[in-house]
C-alpha positions as CSV (number, residue, x, y, z in Angstrom):
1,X,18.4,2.4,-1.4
2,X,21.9,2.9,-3.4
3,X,24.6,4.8,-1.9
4,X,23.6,7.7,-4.3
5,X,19.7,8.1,-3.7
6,X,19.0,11.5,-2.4
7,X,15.4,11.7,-0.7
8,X,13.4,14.7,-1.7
9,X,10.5,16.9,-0.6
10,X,7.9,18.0,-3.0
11,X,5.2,20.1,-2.7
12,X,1.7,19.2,-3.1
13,X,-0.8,21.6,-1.7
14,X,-0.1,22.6,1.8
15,X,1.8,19.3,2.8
16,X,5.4,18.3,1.5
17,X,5.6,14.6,0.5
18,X,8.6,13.0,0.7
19,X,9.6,10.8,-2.1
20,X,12.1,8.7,-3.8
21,X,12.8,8.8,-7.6
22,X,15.2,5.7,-8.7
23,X,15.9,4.2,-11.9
24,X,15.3,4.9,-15.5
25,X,11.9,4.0,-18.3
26,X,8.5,3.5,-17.6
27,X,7.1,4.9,-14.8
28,X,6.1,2.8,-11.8
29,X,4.3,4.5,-8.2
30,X,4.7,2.6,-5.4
31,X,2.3,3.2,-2.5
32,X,2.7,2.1,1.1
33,X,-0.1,1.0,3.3
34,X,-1.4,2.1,6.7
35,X,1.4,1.1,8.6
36,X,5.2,2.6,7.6
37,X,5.8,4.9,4.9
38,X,7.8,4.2,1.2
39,X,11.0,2.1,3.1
40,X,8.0,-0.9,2.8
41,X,9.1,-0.9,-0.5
42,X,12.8,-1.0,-0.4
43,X,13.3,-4.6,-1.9
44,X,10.8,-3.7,-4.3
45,X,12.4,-0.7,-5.7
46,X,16.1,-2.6,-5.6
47,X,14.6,-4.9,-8.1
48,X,13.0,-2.6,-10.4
49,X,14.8,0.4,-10.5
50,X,17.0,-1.6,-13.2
51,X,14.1,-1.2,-16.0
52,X,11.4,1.5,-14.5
53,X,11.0,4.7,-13.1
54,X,10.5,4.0,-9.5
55,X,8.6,6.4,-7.8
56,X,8.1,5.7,-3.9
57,X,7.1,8.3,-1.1
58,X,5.5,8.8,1.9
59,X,1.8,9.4,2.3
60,X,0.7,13.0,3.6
61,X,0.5,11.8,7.9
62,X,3.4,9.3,7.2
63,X,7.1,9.0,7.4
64,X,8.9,12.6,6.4
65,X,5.6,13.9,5.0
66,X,3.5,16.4,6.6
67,X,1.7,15.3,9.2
68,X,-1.8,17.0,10.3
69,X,-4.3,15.9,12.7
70,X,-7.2,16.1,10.4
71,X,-10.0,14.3,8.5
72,X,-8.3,12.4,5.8
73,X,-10.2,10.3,3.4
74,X,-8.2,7.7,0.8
75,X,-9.6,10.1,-2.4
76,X,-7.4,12.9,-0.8
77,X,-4.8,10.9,-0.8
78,X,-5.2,9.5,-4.4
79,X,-5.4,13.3,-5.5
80,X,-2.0,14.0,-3.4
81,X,-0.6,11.4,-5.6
82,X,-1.8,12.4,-8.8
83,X,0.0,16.4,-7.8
84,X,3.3,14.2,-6.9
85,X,3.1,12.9,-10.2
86,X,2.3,16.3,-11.8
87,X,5.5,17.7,-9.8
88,X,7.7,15.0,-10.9
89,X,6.5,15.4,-15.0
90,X,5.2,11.7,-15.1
91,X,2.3,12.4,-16.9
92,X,1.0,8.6,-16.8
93,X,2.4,5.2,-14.6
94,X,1.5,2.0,-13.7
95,X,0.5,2.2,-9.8
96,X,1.0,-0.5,-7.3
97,X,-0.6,-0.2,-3.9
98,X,-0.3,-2.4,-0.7
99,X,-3.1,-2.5,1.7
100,X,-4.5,1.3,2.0
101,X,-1.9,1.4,-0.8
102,X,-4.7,-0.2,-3.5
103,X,-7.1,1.6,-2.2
104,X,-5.5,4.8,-3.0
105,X,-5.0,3.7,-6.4
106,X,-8.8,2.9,-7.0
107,X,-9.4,6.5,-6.1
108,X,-6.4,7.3,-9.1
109,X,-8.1,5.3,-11.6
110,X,-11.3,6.9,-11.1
111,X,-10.3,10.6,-10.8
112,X,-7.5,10.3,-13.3
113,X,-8.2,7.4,-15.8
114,X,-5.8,8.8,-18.4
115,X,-2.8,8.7,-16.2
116,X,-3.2,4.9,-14.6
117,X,-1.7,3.0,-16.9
118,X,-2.0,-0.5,-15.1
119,X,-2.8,-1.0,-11.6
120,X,-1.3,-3.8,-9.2
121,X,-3.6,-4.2,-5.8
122,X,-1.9,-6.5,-3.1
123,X,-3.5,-7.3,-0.1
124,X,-6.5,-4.6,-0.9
125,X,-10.2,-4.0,-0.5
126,X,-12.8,-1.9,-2.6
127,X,-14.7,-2.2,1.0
128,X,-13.5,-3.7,3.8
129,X,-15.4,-7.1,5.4
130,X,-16.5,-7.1,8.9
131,X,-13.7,-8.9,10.1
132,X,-11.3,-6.6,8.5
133,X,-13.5,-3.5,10.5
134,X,-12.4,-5.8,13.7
135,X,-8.8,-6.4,13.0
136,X,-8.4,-2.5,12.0
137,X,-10.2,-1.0,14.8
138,X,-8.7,-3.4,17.4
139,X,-5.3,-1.7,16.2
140,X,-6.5,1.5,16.6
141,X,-7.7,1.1,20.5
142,X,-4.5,-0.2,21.0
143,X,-3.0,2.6,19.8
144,X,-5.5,4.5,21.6
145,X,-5.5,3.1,25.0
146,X,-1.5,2.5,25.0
147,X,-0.2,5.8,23.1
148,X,3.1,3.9,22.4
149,X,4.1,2.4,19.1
150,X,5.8,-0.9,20.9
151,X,2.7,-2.1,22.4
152,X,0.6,-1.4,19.0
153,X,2.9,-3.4,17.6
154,X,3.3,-6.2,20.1
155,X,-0.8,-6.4,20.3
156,X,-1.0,-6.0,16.1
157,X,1.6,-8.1,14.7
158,X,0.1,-11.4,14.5
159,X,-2.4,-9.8,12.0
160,X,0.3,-9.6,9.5
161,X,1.7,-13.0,9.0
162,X,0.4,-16.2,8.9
163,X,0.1,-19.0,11.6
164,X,2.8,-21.4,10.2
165,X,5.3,-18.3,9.4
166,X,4.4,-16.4,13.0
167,X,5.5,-20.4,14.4
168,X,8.7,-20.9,12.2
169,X,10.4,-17.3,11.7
170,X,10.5,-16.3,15.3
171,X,13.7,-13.7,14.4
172,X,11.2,-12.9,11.1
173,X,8.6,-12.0,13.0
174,X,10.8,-9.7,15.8
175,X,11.9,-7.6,12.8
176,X,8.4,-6.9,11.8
177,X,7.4,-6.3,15.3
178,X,10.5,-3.8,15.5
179,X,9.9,-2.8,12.2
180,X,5.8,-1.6,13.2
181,X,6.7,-0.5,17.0
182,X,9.8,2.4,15.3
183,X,6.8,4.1,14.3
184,X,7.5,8.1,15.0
185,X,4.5,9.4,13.3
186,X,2.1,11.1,15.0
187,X,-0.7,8.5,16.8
188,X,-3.7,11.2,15.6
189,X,-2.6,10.6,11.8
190,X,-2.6,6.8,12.0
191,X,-6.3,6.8,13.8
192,X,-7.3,9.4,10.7
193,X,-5.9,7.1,8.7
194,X,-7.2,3.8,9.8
195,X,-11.2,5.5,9.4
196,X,-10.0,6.6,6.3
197,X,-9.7,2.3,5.7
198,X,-12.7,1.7,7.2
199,X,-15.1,4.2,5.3
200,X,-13.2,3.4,1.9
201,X,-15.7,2.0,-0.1
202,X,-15.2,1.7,-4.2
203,X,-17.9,-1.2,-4.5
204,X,-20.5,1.1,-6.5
205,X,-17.7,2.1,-8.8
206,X,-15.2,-0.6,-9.8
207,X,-17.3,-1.2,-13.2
208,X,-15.3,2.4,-14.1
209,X,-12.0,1.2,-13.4
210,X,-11.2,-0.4,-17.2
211,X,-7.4,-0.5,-16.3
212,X,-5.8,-4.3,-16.4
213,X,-5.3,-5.3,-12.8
214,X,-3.6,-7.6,-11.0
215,X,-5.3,-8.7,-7.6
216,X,-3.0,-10.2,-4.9
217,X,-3.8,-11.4,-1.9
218,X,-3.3,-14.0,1.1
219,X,-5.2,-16.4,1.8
220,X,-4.6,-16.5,5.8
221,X,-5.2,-12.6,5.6
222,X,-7.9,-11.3,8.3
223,X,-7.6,-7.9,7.6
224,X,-8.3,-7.9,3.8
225,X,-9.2,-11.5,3.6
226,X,-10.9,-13.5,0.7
227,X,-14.1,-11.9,0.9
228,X,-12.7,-8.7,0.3
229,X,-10.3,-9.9,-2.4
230,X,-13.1,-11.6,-4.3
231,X,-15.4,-8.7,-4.1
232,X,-12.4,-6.3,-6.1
233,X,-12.1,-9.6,-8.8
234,X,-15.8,-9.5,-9.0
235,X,-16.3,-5.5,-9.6
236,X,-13.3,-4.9,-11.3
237,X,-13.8,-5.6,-15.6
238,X,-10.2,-6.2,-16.2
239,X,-8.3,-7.8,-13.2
240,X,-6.8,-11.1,-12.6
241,X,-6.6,-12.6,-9.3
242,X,-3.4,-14.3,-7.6
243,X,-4.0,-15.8,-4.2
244,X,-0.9,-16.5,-2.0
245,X,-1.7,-19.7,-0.2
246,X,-0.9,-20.0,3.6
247,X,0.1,-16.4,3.6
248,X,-1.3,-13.1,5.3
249,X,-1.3,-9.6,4.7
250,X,2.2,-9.7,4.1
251,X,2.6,-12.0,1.9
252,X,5.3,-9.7,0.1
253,X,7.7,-10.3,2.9
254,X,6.2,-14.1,3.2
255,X,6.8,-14.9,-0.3
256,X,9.1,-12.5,-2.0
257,X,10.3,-14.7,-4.4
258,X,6.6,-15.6,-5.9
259,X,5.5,-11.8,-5.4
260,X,8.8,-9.8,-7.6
261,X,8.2,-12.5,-10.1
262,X,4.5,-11.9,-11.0
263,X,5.2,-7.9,-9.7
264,X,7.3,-7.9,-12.6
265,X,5.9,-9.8,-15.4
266,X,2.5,-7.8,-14.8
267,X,5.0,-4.4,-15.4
268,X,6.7,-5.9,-18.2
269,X,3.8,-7.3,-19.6
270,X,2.0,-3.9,-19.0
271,X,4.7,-1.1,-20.0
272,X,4.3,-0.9,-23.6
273,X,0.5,0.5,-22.9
């Protein structure tokens, strides 16, 4: 964030989602995953704040937004974002989703074709594999059993990186443990949120999404691992598939370099739709 970024509240039913408007031209929504809220995206929104619109908030149960102990699905969450847009007067933007992120932005396309210019979908499912419905309800009985961010962390960490960079970036690999156990949202909207991953399920209806898409995933990723990545290449009519090798479900913070550059082209490429 610059010096002069002012974070905002705006009003989207009966939550308030906190968001972050940077930058100048063509729209571009960032959303954050499970884990964190729309700081996962800092770097990201450094870089392209000097040619978009960047628009980055925190998911209703997340961060600064409201947070409810309720029944959440990722199509509520899709149509939060489409009223965030509505608030802000962005009528139409190329969306970008991590993780839970893409899966959101599925559920855009297909209630809102007309305002999904372009989708990017990194480290995302259309359904989750059965080792992914391990890894994400392992996480959650942590959670469960523990109550305390730290120890989710500490048991969930080595889900996010991959062998070799877990080995070599000790000090790497502390920040993201940090970074996971400062959690200070409610436990109850993570656990909504982590069924709301495991019933997603947009198998039956990529053939609708005719946006061009960009697929990126890891290919050391358990929790939205090649199966899963294939299966969104397969269904979806107009996406092209990178695959990060010897990277996890971070491979944004594994490969930055790699990830901004072909993050960027694909908006460049993209914008003047």
């Amino acid at each position: 964030m610059s010096m002069g970024d002012v974070l905002k509240l705006a009003p989207v039913g009966r939550y308030k989602l906190r968001y972050l408007d940077a930058g100048e031209g063509t729209p571009v929504v960032l959303i954050h995953g499970l884990a964190g809220d729309y700081s996962a995206w800092l770097a990201q929104i450094e870089a392209l704040r000097k040619n978009f619109r960047v628009i980055a908030f925190d998911n209703r149960g997340a961060g600064e937004s409201t947070q409810v102990d309720e029944p959440v699905t990722t199509a509520d969450l899709a149509a939060d974002t489409l009223q965030l847009m509505d608030h802000l007067g962005v009528p139409r933007a190329q969306v970008v989703g991590r993780s839970m992120g893409g899966a959101i932005a599925q559920h855009m396309a297909l209630q809102a074709p007309g305002r999904v210019v372009s989708l990017a979908l990194c480290a995302s499912f259309a359904q989750l594999d059965p080792l992914g419905r391990r890894v994400l309800l392992n996480m959650r009985e942590a959670l469960e059993w523990r109550m305390n961010w730290a120890d989710h962390a500490r048991h969930s960490v080595q889900n996010f990186v991959s062998a070799e960079f877990f080995n070599r970036h000790p000090e790497r690999v502390a920040q993201i443990e940090r970074l996971l156990g400062g959690e200070k949202r409610l436990p109850a909207c993570y656990i909504r949120q982590n069924e709301a991953c495991q019933n997603h399920d947009t198998i039956g209806d990529l053939h609708r999404i005719l946006q061009p898409t960009l697929i990126m995933g890891g290919d050391s990723d358990p929790i939205c691992s090649l199966t899963s990545t294939r299966a969104l290449g397969a269904g979806l009519p107009n996406a092209r598939t990178e695959i990060f090798s010897n990277a996890s479900h971070f491979f944004l913070m594994e490969q930055p370099e790699k990830f901004m550059q072909l993050l960027t082209a694909w908006l460049q490429d993209n914008e003047a739709a």
